[in-house]
Backbone bond lengths (Angstrom), bond angles and torsions (degrees), N, CA, C in turn:
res aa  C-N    CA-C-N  psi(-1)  N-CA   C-N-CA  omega(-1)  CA-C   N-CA-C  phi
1 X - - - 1.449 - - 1.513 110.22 -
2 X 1.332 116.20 153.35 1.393 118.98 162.69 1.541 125.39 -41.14
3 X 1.255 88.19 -166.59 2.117 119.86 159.53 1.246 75.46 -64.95
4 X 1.698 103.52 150.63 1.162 138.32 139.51 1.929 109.87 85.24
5 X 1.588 104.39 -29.47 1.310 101.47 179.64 1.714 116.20 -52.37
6 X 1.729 95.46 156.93 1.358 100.58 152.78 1.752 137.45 -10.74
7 X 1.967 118.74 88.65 0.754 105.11 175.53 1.503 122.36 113.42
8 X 1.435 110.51 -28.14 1.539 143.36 161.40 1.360 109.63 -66.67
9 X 1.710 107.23 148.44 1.345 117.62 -147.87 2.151 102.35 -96.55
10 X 1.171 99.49 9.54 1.735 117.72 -160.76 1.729 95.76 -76.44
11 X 1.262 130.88 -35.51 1.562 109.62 179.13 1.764 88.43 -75.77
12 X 0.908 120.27 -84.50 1.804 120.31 -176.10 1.569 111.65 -15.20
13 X 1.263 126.26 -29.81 1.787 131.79 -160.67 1.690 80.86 -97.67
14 X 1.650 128.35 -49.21 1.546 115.73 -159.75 1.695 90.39 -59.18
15 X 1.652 103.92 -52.07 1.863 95.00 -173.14 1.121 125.30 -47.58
16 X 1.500 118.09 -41.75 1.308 120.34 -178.59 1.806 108.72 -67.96
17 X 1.584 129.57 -45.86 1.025 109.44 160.22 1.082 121.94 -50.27
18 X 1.561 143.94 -64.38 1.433 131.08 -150.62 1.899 106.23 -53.24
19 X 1.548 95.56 -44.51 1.276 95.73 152.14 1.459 144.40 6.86
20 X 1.177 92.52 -100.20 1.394 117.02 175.65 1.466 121.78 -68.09
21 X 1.575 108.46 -20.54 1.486 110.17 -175.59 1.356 96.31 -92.47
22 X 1.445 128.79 -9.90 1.514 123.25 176.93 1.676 108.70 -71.57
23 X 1.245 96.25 -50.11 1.507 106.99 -173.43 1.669 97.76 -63.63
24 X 1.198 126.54 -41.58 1.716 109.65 -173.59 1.442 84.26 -80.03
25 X 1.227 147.38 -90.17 1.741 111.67 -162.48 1.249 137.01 -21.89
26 X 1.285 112.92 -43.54 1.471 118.86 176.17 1.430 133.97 -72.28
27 X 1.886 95.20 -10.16 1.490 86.56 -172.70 1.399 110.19 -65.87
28 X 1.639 93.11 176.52 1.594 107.49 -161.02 1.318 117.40 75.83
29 X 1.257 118.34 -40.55 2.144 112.24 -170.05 0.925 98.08 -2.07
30 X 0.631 106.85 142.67 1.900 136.02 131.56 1.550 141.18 -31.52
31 X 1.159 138.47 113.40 1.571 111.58 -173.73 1.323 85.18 -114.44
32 X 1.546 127.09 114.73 1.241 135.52 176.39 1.794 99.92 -87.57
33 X 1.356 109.36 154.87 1.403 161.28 -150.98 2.036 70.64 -58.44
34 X 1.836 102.19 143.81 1.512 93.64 166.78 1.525 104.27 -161.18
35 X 1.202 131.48 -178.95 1.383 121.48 169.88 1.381 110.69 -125.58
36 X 0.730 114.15 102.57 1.774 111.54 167.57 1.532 138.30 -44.72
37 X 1.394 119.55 164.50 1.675 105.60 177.54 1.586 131.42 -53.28
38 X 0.948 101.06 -13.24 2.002 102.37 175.08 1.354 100.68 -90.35
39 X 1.378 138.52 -10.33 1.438 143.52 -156.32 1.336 119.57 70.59
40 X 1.460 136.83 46.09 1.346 141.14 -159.35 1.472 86.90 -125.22
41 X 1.339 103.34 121.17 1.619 111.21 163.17 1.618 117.29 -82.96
42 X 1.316 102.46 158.62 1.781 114.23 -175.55 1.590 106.59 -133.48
43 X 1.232 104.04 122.89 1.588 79.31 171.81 1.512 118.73 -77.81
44 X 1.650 101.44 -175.05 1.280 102.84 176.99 1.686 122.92 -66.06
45 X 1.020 120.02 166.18 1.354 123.69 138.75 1.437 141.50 -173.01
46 X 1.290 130.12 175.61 1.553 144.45 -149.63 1.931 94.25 -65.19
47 X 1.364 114.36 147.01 1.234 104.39 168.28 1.999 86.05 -112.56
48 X 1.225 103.75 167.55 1.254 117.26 161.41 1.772 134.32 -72.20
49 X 1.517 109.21 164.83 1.778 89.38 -164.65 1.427 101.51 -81.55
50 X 1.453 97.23 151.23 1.705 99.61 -157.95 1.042 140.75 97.67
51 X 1.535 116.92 -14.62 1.254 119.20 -150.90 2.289 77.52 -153.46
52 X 1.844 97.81 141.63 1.492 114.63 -176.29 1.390 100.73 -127.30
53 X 1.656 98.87 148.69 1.560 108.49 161.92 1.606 111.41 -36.95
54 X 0.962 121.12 148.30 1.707 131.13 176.65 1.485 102.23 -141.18
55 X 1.874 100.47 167.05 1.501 98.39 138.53 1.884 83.28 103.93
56 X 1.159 127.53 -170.61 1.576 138.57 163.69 1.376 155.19 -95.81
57 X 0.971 141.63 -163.35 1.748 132.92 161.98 1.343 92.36 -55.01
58 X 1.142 153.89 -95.05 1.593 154.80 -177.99 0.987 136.98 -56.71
59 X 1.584 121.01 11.71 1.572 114.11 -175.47 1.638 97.64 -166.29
60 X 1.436 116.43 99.04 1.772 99.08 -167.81 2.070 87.06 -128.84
61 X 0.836 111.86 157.43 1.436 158.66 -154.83 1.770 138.45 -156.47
62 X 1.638 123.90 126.57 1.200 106.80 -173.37 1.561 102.20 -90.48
63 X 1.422 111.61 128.92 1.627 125.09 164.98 1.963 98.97 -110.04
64 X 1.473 86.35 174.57 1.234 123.96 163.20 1.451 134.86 -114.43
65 X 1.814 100.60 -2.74 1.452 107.19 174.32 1.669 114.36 -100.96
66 X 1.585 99.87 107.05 1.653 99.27 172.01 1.622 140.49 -34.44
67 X 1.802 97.10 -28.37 1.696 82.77 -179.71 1.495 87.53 -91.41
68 X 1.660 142.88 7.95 1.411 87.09 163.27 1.873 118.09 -101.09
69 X 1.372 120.76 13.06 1.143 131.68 -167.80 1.473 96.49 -56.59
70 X 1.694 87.44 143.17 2.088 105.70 -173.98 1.703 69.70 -122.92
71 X 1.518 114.48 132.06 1.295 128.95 141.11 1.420 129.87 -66.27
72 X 0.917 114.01 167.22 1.454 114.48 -179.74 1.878 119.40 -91.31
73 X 1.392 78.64 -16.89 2.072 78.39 143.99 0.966 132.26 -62.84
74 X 1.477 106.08 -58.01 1.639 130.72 170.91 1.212 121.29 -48.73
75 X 0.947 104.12 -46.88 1.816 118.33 171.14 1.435 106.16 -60.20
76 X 1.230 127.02 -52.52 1.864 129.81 176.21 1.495 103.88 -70.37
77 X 1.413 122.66 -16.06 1.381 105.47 165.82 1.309 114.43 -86.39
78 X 1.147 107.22 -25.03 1.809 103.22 173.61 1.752 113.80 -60.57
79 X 1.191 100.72 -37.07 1.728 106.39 170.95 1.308 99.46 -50.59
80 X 1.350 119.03 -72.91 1.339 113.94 -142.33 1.591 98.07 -68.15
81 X 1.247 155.34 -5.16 1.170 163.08 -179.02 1.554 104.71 -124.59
């Protein structure tokens, strides 16, 4: 059988691309300014190239692993809530 048939590695290869093309867009993010669960603010700051905001509404960190990247949308929605 082709691409894509029964058993073929092509849905797993699209995930792993989108993947990876998330993380090269994102590098650098941003970890914008947040407050954590005791109410202690942090400011923001720069992640390095390669490396994205991670982590949650209360606890952000620079990674390199895409599913845990918090955008900087995400991050302004955590503000507004």
């Amino acid at each position: 059988m082709g691409p894509g048939g029964p058993g073929s590695g092509w849905p797993l290869a699209g995930t792993l691309l989108v993947a990876v093309a998330a993380s090269m867009v994102a590098g650098g993010e941003d970890c914008l300014w947040y407050i954590d669960r005791n109410g202690s603010w942090h400011p923001g700051f720069d992640c390095e190239f390669f490396t994205f905001c991670c982590g949650t509404c209360h606890q952000r960190y620079c990674c390199r692993d895409p599913l845990r990247l918090l955008t900087e949308r995400q991050q302004r929605h955590c503000l507004a809530f």
